[in-house]
matplotlib code that plots the C-alpha trace (Angstrom):
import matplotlib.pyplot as plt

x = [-28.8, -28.0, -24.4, -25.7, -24.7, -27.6, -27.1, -29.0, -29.3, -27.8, -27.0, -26.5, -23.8, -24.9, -24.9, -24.1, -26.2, -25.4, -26.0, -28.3, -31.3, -33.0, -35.3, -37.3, -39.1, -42.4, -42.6, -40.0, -40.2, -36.3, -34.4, -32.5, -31.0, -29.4, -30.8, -28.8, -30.0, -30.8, -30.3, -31.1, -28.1, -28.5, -31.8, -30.7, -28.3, -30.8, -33.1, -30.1, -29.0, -32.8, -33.0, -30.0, -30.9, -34.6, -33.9, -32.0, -34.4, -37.1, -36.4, -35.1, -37.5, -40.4, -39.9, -36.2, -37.6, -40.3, -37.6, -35.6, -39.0, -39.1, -35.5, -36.2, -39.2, -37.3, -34.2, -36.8, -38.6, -35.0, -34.8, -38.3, -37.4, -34.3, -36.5, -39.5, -37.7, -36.6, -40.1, -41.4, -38.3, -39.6, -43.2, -44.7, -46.2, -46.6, -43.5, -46.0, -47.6, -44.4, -43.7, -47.0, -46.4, -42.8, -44.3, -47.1, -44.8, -43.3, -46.7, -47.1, -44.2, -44.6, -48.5, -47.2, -44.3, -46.8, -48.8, -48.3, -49.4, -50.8, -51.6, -55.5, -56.8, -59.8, -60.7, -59.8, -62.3, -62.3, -58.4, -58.4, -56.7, -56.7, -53.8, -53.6, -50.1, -48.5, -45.3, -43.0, -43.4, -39.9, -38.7, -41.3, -41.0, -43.1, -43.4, -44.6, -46.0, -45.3, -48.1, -47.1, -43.5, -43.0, -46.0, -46.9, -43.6, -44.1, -47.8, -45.8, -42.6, -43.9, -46.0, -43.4, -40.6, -42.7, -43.4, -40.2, -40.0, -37.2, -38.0, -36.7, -38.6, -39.0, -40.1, -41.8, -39.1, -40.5, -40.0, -37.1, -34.4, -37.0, -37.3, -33.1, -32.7, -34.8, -31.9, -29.8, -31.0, -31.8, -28.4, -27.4, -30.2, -31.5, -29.0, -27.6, -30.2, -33.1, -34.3, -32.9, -33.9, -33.1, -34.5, -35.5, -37.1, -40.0, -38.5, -37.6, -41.1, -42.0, -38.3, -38.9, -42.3, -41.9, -38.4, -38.3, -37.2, -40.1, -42.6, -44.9, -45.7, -46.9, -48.1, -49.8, -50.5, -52.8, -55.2, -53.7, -50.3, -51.9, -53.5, -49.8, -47.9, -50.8, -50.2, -46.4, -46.7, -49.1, -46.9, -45.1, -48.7, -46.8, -49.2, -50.7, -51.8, -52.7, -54.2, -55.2, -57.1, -60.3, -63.0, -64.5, -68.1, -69.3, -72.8, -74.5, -77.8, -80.4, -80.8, -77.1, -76.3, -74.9, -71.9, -70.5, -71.5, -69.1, -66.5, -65.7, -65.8, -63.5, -60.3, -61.1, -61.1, -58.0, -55.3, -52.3, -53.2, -56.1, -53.1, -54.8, -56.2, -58.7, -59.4, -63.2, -63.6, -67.0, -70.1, -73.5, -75.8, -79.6, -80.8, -82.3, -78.8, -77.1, -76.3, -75.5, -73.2, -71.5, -71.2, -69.2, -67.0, -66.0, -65.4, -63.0, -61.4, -61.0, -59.6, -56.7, -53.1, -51.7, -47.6, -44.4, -44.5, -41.2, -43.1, -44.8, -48.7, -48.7, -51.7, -51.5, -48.4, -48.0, -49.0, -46.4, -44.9, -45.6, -47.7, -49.9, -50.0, -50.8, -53.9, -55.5, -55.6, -56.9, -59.9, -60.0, -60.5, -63.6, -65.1, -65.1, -66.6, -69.1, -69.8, -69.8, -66.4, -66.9, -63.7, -59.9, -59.6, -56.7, -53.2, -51.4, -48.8, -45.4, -42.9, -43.6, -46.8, -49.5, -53.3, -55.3, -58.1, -60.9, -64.7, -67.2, -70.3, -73.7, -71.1, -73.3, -72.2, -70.4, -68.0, -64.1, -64.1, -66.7, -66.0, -61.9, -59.9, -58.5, -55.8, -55.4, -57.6, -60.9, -63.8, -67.2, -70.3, -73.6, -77.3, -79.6, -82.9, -83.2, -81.5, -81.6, -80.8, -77.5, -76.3, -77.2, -74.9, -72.1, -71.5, -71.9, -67.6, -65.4, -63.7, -64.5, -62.0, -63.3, -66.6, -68.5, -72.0, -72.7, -75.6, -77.1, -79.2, -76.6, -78.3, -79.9, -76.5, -74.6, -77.2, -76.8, -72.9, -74.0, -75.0, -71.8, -69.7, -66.4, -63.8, -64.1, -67.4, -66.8, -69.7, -69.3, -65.4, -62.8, -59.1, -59.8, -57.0, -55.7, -52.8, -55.0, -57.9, -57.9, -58.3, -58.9, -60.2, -63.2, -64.3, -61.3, -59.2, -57.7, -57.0, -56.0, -55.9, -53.3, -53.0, -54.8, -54.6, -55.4, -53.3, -50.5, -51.8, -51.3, -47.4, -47.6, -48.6, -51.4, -51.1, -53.0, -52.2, -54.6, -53.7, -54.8, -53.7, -52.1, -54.5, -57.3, -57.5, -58.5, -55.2]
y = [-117.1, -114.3, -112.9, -109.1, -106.9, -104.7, -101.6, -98.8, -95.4, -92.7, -89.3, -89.7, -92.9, -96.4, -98.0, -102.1, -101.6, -103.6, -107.1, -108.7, -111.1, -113.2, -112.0, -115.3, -115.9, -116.8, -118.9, -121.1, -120.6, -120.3, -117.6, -115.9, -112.7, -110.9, -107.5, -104.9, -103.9, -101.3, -100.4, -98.0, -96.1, -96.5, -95.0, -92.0, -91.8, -91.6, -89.2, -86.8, -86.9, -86.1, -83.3, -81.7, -81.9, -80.5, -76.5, -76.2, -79.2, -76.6, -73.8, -74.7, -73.3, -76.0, -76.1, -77.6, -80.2, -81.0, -81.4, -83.8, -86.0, -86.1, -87.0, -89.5, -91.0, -90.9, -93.3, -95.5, -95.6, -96.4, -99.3, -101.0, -104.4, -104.8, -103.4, -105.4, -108.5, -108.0, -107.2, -110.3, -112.1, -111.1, -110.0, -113.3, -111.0, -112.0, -109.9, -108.4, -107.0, -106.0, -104.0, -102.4, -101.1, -100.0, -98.0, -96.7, -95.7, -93.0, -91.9, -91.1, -89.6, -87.3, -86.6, -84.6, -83.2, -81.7, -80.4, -77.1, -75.4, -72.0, -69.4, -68.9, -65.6, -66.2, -62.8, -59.2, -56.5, -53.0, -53.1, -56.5, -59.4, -62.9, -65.4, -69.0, -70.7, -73.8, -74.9, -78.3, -80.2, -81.5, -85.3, -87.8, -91.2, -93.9, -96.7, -98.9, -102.7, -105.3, -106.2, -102.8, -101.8, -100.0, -97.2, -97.2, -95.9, -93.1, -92.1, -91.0, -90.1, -87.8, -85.2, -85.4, -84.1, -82.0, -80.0, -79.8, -82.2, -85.3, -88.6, -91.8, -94.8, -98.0, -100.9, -104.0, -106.8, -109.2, -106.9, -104.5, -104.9, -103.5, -100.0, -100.4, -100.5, -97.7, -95.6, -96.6, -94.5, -91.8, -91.5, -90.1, -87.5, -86.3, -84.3, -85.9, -87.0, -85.7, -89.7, -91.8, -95.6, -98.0, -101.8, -103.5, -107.0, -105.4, -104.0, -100.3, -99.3, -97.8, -96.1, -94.4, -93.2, -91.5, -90.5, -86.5, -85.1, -86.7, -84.5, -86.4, -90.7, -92.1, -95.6, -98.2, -101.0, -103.0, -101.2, -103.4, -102.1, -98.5, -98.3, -99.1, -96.4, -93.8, -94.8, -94.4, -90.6, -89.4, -88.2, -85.9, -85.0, -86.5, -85.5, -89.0, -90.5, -93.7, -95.0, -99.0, -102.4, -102.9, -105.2, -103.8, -105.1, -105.6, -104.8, -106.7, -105.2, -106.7, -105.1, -106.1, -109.7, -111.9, -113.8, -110.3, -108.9, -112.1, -111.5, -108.1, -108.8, -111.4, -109.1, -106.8, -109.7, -111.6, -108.9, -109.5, -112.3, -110.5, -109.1, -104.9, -102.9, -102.1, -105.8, -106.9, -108.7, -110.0, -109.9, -109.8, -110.6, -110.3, -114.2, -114.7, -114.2, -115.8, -119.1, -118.2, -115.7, -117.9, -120.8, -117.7, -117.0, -121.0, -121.0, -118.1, -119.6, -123.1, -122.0, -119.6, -119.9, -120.0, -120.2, -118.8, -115.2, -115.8, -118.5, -117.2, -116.8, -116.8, -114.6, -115.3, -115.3, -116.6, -115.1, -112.8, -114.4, -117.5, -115.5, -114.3, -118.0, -119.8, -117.0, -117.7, -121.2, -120.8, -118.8, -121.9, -124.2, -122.5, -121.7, -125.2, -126.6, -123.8, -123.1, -124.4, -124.1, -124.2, -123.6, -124.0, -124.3, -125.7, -124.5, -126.3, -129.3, -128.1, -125.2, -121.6, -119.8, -120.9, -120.6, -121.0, -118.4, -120.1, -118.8, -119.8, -119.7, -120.1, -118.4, -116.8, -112.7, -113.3, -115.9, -114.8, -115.0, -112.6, -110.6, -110.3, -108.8, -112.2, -110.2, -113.1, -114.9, -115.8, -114.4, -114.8, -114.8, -113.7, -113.9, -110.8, -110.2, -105.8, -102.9, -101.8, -105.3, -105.3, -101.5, -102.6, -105.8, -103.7, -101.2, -103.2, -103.3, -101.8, -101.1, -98.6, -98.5, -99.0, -100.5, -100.7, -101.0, -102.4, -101.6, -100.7, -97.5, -95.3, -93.1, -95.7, -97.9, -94.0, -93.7, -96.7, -96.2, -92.7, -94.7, -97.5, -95.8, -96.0, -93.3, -94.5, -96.3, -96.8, -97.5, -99.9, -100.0, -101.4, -100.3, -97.0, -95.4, -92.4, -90.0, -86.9, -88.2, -88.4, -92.1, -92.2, -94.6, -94.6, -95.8, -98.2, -98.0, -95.0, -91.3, -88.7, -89.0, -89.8, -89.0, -85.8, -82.0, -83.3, -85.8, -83.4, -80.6, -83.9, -83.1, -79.4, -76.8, -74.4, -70.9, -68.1, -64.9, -61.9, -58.7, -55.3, -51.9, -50.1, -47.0, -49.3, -50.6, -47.6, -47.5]
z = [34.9, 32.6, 33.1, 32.6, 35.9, 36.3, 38.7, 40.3, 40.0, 42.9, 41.7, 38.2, 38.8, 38.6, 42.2, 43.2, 46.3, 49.8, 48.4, 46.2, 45.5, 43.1, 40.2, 38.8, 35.6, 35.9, 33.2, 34.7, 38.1, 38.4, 38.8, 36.1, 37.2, 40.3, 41.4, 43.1, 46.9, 49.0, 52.8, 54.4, 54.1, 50.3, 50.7, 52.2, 49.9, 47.0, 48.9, 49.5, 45.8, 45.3, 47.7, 46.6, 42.8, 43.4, 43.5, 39.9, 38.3, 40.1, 38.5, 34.9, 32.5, 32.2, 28.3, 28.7, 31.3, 29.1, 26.3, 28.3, 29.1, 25.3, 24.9, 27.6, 25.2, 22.1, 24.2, 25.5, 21.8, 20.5, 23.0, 22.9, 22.0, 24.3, 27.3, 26.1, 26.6, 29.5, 30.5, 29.3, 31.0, 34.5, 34.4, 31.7, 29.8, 25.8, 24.0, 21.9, 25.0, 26.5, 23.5, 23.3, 27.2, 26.5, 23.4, 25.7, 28.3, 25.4, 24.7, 28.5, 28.7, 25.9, 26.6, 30.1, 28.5, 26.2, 29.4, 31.2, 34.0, 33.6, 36.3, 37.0, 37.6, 39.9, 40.3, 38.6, 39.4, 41.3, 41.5, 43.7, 41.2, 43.4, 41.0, 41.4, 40.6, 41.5, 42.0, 42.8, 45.8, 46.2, 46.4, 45.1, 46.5, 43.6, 44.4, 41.5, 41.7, 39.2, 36.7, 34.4, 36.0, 33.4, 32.2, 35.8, 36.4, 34.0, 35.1, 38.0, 36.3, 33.9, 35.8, 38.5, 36.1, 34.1, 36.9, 38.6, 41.3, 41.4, 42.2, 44.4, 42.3, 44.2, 42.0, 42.8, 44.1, 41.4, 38.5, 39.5, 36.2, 33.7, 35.8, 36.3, 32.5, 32.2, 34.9, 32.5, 29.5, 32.2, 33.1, 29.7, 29.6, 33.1, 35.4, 38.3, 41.0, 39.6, 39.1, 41.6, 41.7, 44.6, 45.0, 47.8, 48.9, 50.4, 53.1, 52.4, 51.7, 55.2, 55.9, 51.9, 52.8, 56.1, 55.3, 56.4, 53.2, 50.8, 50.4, 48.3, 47.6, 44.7, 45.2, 42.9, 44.6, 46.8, 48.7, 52.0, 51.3, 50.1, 54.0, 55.1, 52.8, 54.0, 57.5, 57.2, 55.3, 58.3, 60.6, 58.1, 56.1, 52.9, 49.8, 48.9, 45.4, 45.9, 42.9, 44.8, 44.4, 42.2, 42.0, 38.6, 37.3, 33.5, 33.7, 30.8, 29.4, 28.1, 24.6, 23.5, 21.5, 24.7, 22.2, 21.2, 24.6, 26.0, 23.4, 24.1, 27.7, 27.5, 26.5, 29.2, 31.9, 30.3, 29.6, 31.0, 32.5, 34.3, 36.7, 35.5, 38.4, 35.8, 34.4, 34.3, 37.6, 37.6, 35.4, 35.8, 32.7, 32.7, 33.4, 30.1, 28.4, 30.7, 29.2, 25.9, 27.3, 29.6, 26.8, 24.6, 27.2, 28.1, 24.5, 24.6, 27.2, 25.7, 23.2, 24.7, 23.7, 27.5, 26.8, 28.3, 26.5, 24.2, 22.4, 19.0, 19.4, 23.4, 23.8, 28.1, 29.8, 33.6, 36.9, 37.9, 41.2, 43.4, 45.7, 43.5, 41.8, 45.3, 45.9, 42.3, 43.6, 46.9, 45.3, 42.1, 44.9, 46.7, 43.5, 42.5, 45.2, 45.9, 41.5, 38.1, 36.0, 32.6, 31.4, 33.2, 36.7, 37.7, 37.1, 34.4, 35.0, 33.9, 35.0, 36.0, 37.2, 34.5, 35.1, 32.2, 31.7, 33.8, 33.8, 36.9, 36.9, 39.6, 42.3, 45.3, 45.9, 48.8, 47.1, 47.9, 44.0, 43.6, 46.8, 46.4, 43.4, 42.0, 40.2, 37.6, 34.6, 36.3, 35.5, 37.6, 35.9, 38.0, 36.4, 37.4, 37.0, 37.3, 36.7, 40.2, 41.8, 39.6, 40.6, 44.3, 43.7, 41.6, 44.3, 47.0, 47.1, 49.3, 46.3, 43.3, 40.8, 37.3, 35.3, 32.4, 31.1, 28.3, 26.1, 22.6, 23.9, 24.6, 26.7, 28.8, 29.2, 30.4, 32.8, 34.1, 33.8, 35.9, 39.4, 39.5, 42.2, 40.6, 39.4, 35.5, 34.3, 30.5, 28.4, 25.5, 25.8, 28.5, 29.4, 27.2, 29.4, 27.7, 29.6, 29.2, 30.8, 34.5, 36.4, 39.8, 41.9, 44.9, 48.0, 49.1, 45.7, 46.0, 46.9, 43.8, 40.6, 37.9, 34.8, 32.6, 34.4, 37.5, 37.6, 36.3, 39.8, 42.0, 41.6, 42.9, 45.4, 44.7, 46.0, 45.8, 45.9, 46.9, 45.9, 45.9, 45.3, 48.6, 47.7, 47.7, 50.7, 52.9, 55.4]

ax = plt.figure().add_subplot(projection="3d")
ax.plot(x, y, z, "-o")
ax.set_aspect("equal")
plt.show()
């Protein structure tokens, strides 16, 4: 157990919360930290500090907020491999990957402060001039889950600043100390209350969400818990982005080689341990390529450096939490008695939450594996024979979060990409996530957007104002 004292964030002042709890490693299993807690008193607390800081955050010229986002980027920049291991310490992830989303996080942060919202003039003619503006909502509750603590705390964080709102941030039990580290550079640069974090073990979440002086959640998460949260805001009509579960398809083509078509896909299905909302989740390749592109992908696999994520040339950490661990395995089991795994399969015999990048084959479509997000490093591979079986089979998900198609005629593989029912199809490409490009998710995986303008608009109230001159108007 580390002997660092980690604390939260109330009104500017770190806070030791009502008690405490465990924060494990998955690579070991064990625990190796405390993490301060919340009550519900503590909660209030955070929201008042919140409420009370919004009108002078509100209207401080947005230049000097967007100038303290940057400062926050450049402290968080300075920081990168202190916060990175911590990240890897209680998320698994590869330090190399925990540095690369502790560096993204500054580029999100200082993509919205770049950002600004201008007045629209929708109409200006025969004296009547009808303005659009928008302006804060007031307290933002985010709640953030724990496969990217970090940047998916600032896709929330830095429109909400940007635009003049303050924020309660409520990470994920399992990864809380990377998001209390990051209150602690805060605390130097933001005023007092305008970011207030709290930590819970699960059980804040609906008191946070319908508490009377939020006026807006941001939630990543499961699209189970996203139906709770929604269900919680409802009574006050909270503003909702939900941005939720996916199921996301690789549609293979037939004009593309299938070992580089298998290669590419492979990165997009394995990152981070396939724990992204956005990770490949199933594939379905044209039955004449199908072996050679499942035999490419078994190789992949076999061939994966699967290691706790402080260990030199780890390239897959563990599964995040025993949970998580114990669902891959459920869905492993049925797969293996109802398919054909042709690489991994079982979780591996030592410490911690490791599952070695496993690829199934010969699965029918209504297969938990190939109905359910796995969230972990599985990949089913489905054989089809046309272009309009396979979008039949893609979209029929509750879910419609990400995909891709690809293919070496570009036009043919976009429209293709134009009929999958998701909020991002990328074409030739996977996880091209960029802050100034919108990502939002359909069907069951979510309501909003985040990220981009509209992403940025999700964190205000539009008003218009219709105006014309007191002559003009006949009275």
């Amino acid at each position: 157990m580390t002997d660092r004292q980690f604390s939260m964030l109330i009104d500017g002042q770190p806070h030791p919360g009502a008690g405490s709890f465990d924060v494990v490693n998955p690579a070991t299993g064990e625990p190796f930290a405390r993490c301060p807690k919340a009550d519900e008193a503590v909660l209030n607390q955070a929201v008042a500090a919140a409420k009370a800081a919004f009108p002078a955050w509100a209207t401080r010229p947005a230049e000097e907020r967007a100038a303290l986002v940057v400062k926050l980027a450049n402290a968080i920049e300075a920081r990168a491999s202190e916060i990175a291991s911590l990240l890897t310490a209680e998320q698994g992830k590869p330090l190399d990957q925990a540095m690369y989303e502790a560096m993204g996080s500054t580029f999100v942060l200082r993509a919205f402060a770049a950002m600004r919202i201008e007045d629209r003039v929708l109409r200006d003619e025969g004296g009547n001039q009808v303005t659009e503006h928008r302006t804060p909502l007031g307290v933002v509750a985010a709640i953030m889950p724990w496969n990217f603590p970090m940047i998916l705390l600032m896709n929330k964080l830095g429109p909400a600043l940007v635009t003049g709102n303050t924020m309660v941030a409520k990470p994920a039990p399992t990864t809380p100390l990377t998001t209390l580290l990051i209150g602690e550079i805060a605390r130097d640069i933001l005023p007092p209350g305008v970011l207030n974090i709290i930590c819970d073990e699960n059980d804040l979440g609906a008191a946070l969400t319908a508490h009377p002086d939020v006026a807006k959640v941001a939630f990543t998460g499961s699209t189970a818990t996203g139906i709770k949260v929604m269900q919680s805001g409802a009574a006050g009509l909270k503003r909702m982005t939900l941005e939720l579960g996916g199921n996301d398809a690789a549609i293979v083509l037939d004009d593309v080689d299938p070992v580089e078509a298998a290669r590419k896909i492979y990165g997009g299905a394995m990152a981070n341990a396939g724990q992204i909302c956005v990770a490949i989740k199933r594939a379905y390749v044209p039955t004449a390529m199908y072996d050679a592109f499942c035999d490419e992908l078994a190789r992949l696999a076999s061939e994966a450096v699967v290691d706790d994520g402080t260990r030199q040339g780890a390239q897959i950490g563990p599964v995040q939490n025993r949970m998580q661990f114990d669902k891959i395995r459920a869905l492993l089991d049925h797969a293996r008695a109802n398919g054909t795994i042709l690489a991994g399969g079982a979780p591996l015999d030592r410490p911690g939450y490791f599952i070695p990048p496993t690829i199934v084959r010969d699965l029918a479509d209504d297969a938990p594996l190939v109905r359910e997000e796995q969230f972990g490093p599985v990949l089913p591979v489905m054989r089809y024979d046309s272009i309009e079986e396979v979008i039949a089979r893609t979209n029929d998900s509750e879910h419609g979060l990400g995909g891709s198609v690809w293919g070496r005629d570009l036009e043919r593989a976009t429209s293709v990409a134009r009929q999958v029912n998701s909020g991002t199809v990328w074409v030739n490409q996977y996880l091209a996530i960029d802050a100034n490009i919108p990502f939002r998710g359909a069907k069951m995986s979510g309501i909003g957007s985040e990220l981009g303008e509209a992403g940025l608009h999700e964190y205000t109230q539009a008003h218009v104002i219709n105006a014309v001159a007191f002559e003009a108007n006949g009275w």
